[in-house]
C-alpha positions in Angstrom: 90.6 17.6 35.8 93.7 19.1 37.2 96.4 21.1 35.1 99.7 21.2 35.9 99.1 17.6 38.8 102.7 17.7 39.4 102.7 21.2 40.6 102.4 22.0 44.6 99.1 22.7 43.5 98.3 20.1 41.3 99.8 17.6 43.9 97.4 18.7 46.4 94.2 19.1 44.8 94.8 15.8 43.5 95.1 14.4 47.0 92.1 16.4 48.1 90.2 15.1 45.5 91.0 11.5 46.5 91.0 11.9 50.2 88.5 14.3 51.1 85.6 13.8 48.3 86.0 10.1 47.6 87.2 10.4 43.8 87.7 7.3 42.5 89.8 8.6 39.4 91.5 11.6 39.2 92.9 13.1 35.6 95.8 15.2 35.6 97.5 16.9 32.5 101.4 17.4 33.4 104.2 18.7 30.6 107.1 16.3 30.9 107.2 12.6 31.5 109.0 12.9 34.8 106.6 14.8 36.1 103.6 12.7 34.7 105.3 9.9 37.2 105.4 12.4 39.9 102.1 13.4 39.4 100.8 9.3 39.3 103.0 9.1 42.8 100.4 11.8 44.6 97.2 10.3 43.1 96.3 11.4 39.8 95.6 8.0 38.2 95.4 9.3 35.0 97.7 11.9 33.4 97.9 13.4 29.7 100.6 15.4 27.8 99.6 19.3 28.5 101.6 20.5 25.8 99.7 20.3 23.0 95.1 20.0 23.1 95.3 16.4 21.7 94.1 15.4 25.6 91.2 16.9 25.4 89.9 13.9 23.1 91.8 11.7 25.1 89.8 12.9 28.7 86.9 11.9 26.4 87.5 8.5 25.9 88.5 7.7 29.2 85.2 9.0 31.0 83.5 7.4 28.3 82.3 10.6 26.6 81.4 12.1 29.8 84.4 15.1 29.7 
């Protein structure tokens, strides 16, 4: 789980997470739609809306309960 995917940051753990440890799915949480795109263009194959909690249920169905 990386906050904020579409920072420098968030950009680069992402790739990291990818690249260097073989994730297969990396979920981000980003604040505004432009930067949910930005953060799908530097491998976070899965971004939610950090500006409200609602994606902590969402994280939950996408790993299939697993968090």
């Amino acid at each position: 789980m990386v906050h904020a995917a579409a920072g420098g940051i968030g950009t680069a753990a992402s790739q990291l997470a990818t690249s260097v440890y073989g994730a297969r799915r990396v979920i981000g949480t980003a604040g505004e739609r432009r930067k949910k795109q930005y953060a799908r263009q530097w491998g976070t194959s899965v971004v939610f809306r950090s500006r409200d909690t609602s994606y902590a249920e969402q994280v939950l169905c996408v790993t299939g309960g697993a968090g």
